[in-house]
C-alpha positions as CSV (number, residue, x, y, z in Angstrom):
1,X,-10.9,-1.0,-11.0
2,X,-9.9,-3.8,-13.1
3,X,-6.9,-2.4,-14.6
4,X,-5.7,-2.2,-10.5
5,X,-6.7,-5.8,-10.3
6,X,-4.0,-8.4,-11.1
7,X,-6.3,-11.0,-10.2
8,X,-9.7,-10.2,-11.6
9,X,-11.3,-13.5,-10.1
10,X,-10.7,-12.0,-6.7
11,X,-14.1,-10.8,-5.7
12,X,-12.7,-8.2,-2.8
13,X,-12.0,-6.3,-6.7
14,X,-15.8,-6.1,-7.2
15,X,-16.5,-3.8,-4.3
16,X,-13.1,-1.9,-4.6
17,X,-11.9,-3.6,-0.9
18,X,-8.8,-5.5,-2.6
19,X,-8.0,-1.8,-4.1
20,X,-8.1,-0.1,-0.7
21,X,-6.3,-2.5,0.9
22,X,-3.4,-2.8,-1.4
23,X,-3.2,1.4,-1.5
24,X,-2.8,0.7,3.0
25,X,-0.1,-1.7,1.8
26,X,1.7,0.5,-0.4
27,X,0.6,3.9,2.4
28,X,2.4,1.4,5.7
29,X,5.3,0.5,3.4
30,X,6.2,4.5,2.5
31,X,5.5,5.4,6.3
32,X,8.6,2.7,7.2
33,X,10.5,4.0,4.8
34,X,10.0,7.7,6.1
35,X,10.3,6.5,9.6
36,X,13.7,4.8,8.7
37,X,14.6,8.0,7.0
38,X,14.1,10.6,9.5
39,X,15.3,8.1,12.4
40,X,18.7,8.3,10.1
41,X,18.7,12.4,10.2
42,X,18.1,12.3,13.4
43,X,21.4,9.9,14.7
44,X,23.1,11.6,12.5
């Protein structure tokens, strides 16, 4: 958990929150990006 953790006085990193949180981050950001993606293939 801590090696995830850039800030290891955060206590959402004790109980893994912070983790799972910044994994929806990263999951919303790739779902844009497909969105943008397929919405491309499909103008085209």
């Amino acid at each position: 958990m801590w090696l995830v953790a850039p800030c290891q006085s955060d206590p959402l990193q004790d109980t893994g929150i912070g983790f799972i949180l910044n994994l929806a981050e990263m999951i919303k950001i790739m779902i844009t990006i497909i969105n943008k993606i397929m919405n491309n293939c499909i103008n085209v």
